[in-house]
C-alpha positions in Angstrom: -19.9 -0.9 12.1 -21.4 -4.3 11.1 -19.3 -7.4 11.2 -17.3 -8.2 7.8 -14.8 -10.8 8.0 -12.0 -11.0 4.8 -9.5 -13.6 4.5 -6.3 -12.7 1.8 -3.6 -15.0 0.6 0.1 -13.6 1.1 3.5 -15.4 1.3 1.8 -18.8 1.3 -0.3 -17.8 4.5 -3.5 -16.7 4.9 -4.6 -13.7 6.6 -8.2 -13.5 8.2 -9.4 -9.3 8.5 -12.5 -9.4 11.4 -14.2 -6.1 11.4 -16.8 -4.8 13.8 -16.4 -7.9 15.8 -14.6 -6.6 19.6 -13.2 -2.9 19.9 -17.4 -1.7 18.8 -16.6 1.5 20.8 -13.5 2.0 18.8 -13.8 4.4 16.3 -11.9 1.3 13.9 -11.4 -2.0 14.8 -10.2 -5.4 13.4 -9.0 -8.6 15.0 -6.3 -10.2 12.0 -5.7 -13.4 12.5 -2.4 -15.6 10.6 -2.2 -18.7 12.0 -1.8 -19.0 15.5 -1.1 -15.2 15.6 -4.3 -13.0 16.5 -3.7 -9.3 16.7 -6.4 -7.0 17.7 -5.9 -3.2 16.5 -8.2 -0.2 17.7 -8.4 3.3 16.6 -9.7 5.9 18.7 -10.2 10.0 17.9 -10.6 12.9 20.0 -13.3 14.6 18.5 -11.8 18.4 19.7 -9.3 19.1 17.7 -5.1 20.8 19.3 -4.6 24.1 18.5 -1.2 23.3 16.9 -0.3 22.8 12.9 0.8 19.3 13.5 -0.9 15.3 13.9 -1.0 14.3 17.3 -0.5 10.7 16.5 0.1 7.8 19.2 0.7 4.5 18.1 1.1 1.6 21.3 2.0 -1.6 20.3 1.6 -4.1 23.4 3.1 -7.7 23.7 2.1 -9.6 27.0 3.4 -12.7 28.1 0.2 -14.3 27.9 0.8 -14.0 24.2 3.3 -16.6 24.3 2.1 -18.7 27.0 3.9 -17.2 29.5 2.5 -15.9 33.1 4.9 -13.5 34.7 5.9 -15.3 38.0 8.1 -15.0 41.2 8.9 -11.0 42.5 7.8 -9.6 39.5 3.9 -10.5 38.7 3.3 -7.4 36.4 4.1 -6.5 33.0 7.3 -4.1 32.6 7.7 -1.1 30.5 7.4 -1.9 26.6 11.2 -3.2 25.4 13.2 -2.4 22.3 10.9 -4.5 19.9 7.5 -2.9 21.4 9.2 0.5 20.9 11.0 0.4 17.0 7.4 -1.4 16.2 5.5 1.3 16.9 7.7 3.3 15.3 7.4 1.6 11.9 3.5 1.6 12.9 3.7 5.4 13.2 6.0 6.0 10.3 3.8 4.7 7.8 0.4 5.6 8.7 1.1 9.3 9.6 1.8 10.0 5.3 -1.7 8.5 5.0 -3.4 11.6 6.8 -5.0 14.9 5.3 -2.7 18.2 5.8 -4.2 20.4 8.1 -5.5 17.4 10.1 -5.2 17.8 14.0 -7.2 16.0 16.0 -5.7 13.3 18.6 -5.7 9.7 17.1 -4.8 6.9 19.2 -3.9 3.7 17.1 -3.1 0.7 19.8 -2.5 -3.0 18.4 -2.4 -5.7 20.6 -1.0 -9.4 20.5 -3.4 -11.5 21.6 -1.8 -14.9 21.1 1.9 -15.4 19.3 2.2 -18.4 17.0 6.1 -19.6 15.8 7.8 -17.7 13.3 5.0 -15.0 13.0 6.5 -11.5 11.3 4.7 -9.3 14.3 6.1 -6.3 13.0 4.4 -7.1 9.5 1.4 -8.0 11.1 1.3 -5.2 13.3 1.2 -2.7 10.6 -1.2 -4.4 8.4 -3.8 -4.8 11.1 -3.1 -0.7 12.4 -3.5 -0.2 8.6 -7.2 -1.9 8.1 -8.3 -0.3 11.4 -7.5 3.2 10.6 -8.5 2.9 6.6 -12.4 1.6 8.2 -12.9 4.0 10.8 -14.4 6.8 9.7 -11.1 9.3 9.8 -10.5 11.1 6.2 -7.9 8.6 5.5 -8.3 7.0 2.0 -5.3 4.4 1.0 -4.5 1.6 3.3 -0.6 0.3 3.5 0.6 -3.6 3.8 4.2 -4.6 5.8 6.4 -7.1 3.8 9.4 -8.7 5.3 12.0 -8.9 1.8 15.1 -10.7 2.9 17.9 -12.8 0.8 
């Protein structure tokens, strides 16, 4: 995939689409940037497809401390298993790009989105999905229409 870089105007804030730029062995890549925020998302297939009538989809949203400017210190140097926020992401990840999918498709996709750097008040969950979105809709899996997140609120 050759490099293509988009920028779109939503809620007042800009978001910046990077394609082909990191993640080249990734089957779909793009690195969204909003600010601050940069979120890298990666899709990857297996190219042998299961034997069972169903999607193996896996969808790993990962928050490290260095996102925030944090290094994890004293007994505990290593990251810790994903918490609430990494897990119901995901899940809102998973829940709107499996629709997007063929019937009778069944090979293993992994869709993993990354934050690389967390500015103040970013919607991660929004941004999350839109950049899991743009990665799966430019690999080169038979998936046509590409979703957006929006945060409504009173």
């Amino acid at each position: 995939m050759t490099y293509m870089k988009k920028a779109f105007e939503q809620n007042g804030s800009q978001e910046i689409y990077e394609f082909g730029k990191v993640a080249k062995q990734a089957d779909g890549s793009v690195l969204l940037t909003e600010g601050d925020t940069v979120i890298l998302a990666a899709v990857a297939v297996d190219p042998d497809p299961v034997e069972e009538d169903f999607l193996p989809l896996t969808v790993q949203y990962l928050e490290k401390s260095y996102a925030a400017g944090r290094i994890p210190g004293g007994f505990i140097k290593r990251e810790t298993k994903p918490g609430d926020f990494e897990t119901l992401t995901s899940r809102i990840i998973d829940r709107s790009l499996r629709p997007l999918f063929p019937k009778g498709f069944n090979y293993p996709v992994v869709i993993s989105v990354t934050v690389l750097s967390c500015g103040a008040g970013a919607d991660l969950q929004r941004l999350g999905l839109n950049a899991a979105s743009a990665a799966l809709y430019v690999s080169s899996l038979p998936v046509e229409m590409c979703v957006t997140g929006v945060r409504i609120g009173k």
